[in-house]
C-alpha positions in Angstrom: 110.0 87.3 81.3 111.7 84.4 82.7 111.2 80.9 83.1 111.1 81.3 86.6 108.1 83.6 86.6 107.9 87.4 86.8 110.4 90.0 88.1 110.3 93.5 89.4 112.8 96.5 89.9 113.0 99.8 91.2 114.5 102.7 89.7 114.8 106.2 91.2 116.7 109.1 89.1 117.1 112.6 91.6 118.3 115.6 90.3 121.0 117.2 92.5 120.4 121.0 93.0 122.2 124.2 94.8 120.0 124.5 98.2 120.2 128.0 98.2 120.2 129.2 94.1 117.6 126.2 93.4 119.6 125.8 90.1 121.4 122.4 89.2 124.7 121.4 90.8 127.5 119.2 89.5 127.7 117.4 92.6 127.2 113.6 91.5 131.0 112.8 91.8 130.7 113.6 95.9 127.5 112.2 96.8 128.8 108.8 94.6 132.1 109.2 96.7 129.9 109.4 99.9 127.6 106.8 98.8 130.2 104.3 97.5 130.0 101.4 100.4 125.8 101.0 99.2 124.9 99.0 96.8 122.3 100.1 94.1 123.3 103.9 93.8 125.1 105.0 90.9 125.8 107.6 88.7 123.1 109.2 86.6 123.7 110.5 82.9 124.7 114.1 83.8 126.7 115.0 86.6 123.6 116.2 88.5 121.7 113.6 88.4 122.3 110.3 90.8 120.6 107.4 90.1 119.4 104.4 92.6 118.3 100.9 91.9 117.0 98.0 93.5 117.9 94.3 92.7 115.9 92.0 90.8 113.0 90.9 92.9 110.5 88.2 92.4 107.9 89.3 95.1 106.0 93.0 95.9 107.4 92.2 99.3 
């Protein structure tokens, strides 16, 4: 904690998978490509797994 009081964040991780084998799919690179112009998504550990974050916030709201 900070001087300036308490902070919150948002972090999502989704696993990307094959719609019709159900099994994981390599796919980060594309959806990152397709995603680049928003802030707060990035790439996850693996390349199925995308990862999206909010900013530092200092209210619920």
């Amino acid at each position: 904690m900070d001087a300036g009081g308490d902070t919150v964040g948002v972090e999502e991780e989704f696993v990307l998978v094959d719609p019709r084998s159900g099994t994981t799919a390599a796919a980060a690179p594309r959806v990152l490509d397709l995603r680049a112009d928003e802030p707060g998504v990035m790439a996850g550990f693996l390349q199925f797994q995308v990862e999206t974050a909010t900013a530092v916030c200092r209210s619920l709201s």
